[in-house]
Phi, psi and omega in degrees: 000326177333295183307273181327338179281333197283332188320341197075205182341277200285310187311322157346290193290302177334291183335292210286292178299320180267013169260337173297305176273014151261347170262014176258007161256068121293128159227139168010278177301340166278021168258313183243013140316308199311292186288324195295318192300318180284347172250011154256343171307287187273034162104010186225204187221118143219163196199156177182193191245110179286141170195131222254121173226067188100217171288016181241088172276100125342095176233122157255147184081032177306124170211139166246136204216153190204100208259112174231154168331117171082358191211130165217166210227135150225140194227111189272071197265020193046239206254123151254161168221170208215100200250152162269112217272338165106010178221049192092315246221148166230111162274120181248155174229134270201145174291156207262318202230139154260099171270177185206118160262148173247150165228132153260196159193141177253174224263332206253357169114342218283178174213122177235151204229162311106097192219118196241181140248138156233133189247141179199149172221135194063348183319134184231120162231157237206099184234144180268175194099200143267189156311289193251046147194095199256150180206145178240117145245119165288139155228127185217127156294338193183125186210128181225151179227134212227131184284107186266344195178146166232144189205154142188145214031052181093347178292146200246130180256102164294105190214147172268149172184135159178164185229133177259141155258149163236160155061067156256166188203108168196153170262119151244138158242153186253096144300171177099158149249322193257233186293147179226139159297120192238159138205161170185138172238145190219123148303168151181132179256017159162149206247132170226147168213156170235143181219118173226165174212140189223142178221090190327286201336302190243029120092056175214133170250146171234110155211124201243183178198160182197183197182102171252136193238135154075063174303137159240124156274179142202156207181142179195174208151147194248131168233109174301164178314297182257156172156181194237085188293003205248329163264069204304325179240032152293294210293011174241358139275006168259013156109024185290092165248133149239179157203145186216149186208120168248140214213188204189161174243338207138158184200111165248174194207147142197191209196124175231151177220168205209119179221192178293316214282340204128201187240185206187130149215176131210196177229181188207163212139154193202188187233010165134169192198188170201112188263139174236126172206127194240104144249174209162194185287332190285328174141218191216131185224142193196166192147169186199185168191199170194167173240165184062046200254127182249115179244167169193124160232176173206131179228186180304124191079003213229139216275339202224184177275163165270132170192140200207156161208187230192106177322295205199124151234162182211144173191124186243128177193138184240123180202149158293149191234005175205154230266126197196156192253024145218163218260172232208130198274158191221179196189136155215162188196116160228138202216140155196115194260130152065056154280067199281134180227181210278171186287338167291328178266289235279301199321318139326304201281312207224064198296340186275017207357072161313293168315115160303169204217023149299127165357128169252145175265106149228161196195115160227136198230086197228138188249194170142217174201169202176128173257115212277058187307028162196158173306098193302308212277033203270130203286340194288336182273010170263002161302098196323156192025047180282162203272137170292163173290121172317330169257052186331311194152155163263157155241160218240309178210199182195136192210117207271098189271343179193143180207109199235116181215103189216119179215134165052039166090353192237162187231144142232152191220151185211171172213184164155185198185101167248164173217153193231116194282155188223031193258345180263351166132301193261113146354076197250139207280153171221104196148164192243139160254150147246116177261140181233159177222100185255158157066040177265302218254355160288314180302338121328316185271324177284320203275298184315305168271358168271348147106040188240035178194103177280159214276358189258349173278283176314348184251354158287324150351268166001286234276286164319310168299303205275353185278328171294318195221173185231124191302155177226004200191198161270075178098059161215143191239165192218152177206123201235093178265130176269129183244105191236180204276129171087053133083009184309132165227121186256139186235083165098356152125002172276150170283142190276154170339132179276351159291003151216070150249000000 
């Protein structure tokens, strides 16, 4: 409708007058029609006792329960109501206090139960629309979730635990009657927890807190009609995707502990960060990072702190999850960017400070493509004594977009992009790498006087480099491996050594 408001004048109104008559058949019950079909699409239950109390439909006795192997969930949401505001819209309003117990079971039999609380003051959420495309705007000033008992196997685990939110805001819609469409975008304008633990028997206390700002979701997904959600590779052949990014502006945590060996503590902060995770027909893609990260701990035996801090890390990895007979994109991305660490660790590794103690760098970036010769999430293969799959998979190709390593004056950096015939059994690579190597034979000559390379191993080093590479600079070597047809690996335009074919 957004698009149509922009439109002008007249289109305006037309807008305005037909989203007013698609909201005025929104009713109460199709609000909680809305939830029970989306929350059996995904796999869960709710229920309660529906009664008409005016413009308000009254569900009492609410419970949402969620059954998976070894584990179940139930959330206790009392009296919801659910009023018709006379301009389309259903406000629903919420109990002040919510309990939710989790049941596990562990691989050893034990059972452990989980009794939570949820507190919310003010929460508004507000729903639009049709039947079958409904949008929720949330609002909560304040939501807290609280630990009342930890128990297993009846016994009570002395422990505290809870997180508060504030400044929440967000938008979700649901489409569909059969399979359904989701998106939602969510705010927070700051997120906290406290956690201790204590373990009399052996005499160790834990407990940490944090505080993270300007949390973002944003998230869409698809839930087929019929499926089995319990069956994660049923429900991704019945068309199941979601994909989601979650994000921060900064945070900090810390945490101290009392064990037998003694105590410990530390702290962490950073300057924001983001986590992603994506599945579907393409596979599962996922990963996360942060920027600006600052450590500092102390632990038991250790003389000085450990403290390290960090530009930017990253990590990223992509693979396919089901089984296909053309290829499917894969990935990995790892970045630590600008490591740095304190004068107490340099000092271990490098009591003569020989080394520069300038940042380290690593960065690995790799794309490609592959083909899965089997379902990875297929329940028959989590089965005790299951057969492994005979085709595990191919890989089709591959492509090195960055490859970065600079540490202790030396660097080595490369790209390259092979592809692989798999028709002969062993994978034969067709394609070129380029390596560059700086500051390689001073970072050799400092391990050598510091006695951590005896001089007759550096100079097989040595040795090893010049058979590989070719100088291009001053201490810097260059290398161009070649992969060609009938299985050839050319080094630098020589065919390679026959001691490493």
């Amino acid at each position: 409708m957004t698009a149509r408001y922009l439109a002008g004048g007249t289109s305006f109104l037309a807008a305005l007058l037909g989203s007013t008559a698609a909201w005025a058949d929104l009713k109460a019950e199709d609000v909680w029609q809305n939830w029970v079909s989306y929350y059996e699409s995904s796999g869960m239950t709710i229920s309660g006792q529906q009664a008409r109390d005016g413009d308000t439909l009254v569900v009492s006795g609410v419970t949402m329960t969620s059954e998976v192997p070894d584990s179940s969930v139930r959330a206790d949401l009392g009296e919801i109501r659910m009023r018709e505001t006379g301009n389309g819209r259903v406000e629903v309003t919420f109990p002040a206090e919510m309990p939710m117990s989790i049941t596990t079971k562990s691989p050893s039999g034990e059972t452990g139960v989980t009794t939570l609380a949820m507190t919310q003051t003010g929460m508004s959420l507000v729903a639009s629309g049709a039947p079958d495309n409904m949008t929720y705007d949330v609002t909560a000033p304040d939501v807290k979730i609280m630990l009342k008992e930890l128990t297993v196997d009846g016994t009570a685990v002395p422990m505290t635990f809870d997180i508060a939110m504030s400044g929440i805001k967000g938008t979700s819609t649901v489409a569909g009657t059969g399979t359904k469409t989701l998106s939602q975008n969510m705010a927070m304008d700051k997120i906290a927890f406290n956690v201790a633990a204590s373990d009399p028997s052996a005499g160790g206390n834990f407990s940490a807190a944090g505080e993270y700002a300007g949390m973002t979701f944003t998230g869409s997904g698809t839930l087929p009609a019929e499926t089995d959600m319990a069956d994660m590779n049923k429900a991704l052949a019945d068309g199941f995707a979601f994909d989601g990014t979650f994000g921060y502006t900064g945070g900090s945590a810390k945490f101290d502990f009392t064990d037998q060996t003694g105590s410990g503590s530390g702290t962490f902060s950073d300057q924001g960060g983001s986590f992603k995770v994506g599945m579907g027909a393409t596979g599962l893609a996922y990963g996360g990072g942060s920027k600006g990260l600052n450590a500092s701990m102390t632990v038991p035996d250790m003389p000085f702190p450990i403290e390290f801090s960090m530009g930017e890390s990253l990590f990223n990895i992509q693979m396919p999850l089901r089984k296909s007979d053309s290829a499917q994109p894969v990935g990995l991305t790892l970045k630590l960017v600008d490591l740095a660490v304190s004068d107490g660790i340099w000092g271990m590794i490098d009591p003569t400070a020989q080394l520069p103690h300038d940042p380290a760098t690593l960065i690995v970036d790799v794309t490609g493509t592959g083909k899965l010769g089997f379902d990875l999430l297929d329940p028959a293969l989590q089965a005790p004594g299951a057969t492994p799959p005979e085709n595990p998979g191919t890989v089709e190709s591959l492509d090195i977009k960055e490859l970065l390593l600079r540490a202790v004056g030396a660097e080595l950096s490369g790209t390259g992009a092979f592809t692989f015939d798999n028709s002969m059994g062993m994978p034969m690579p067709l394609g070129t790498a380029e390596l560059k190597l700086k500051g390689a034979n001073a970072l050799i000559t400092k391990l050598v006087a510091m006695g951590i390379i005896p001089e007759d191993q550096a100079m097989g080093a040595q040795m090893m480099l010049g058979m590989f590479a070719v100088p291009s600079g001053e201490d810097e070597l260059t290398s161009k491996i070649e992969a060609k047809e009938g299985g050839q690996i050319f080094v630098n335009g020589a065919p390679l050594p026959p001691m490493f074919q």
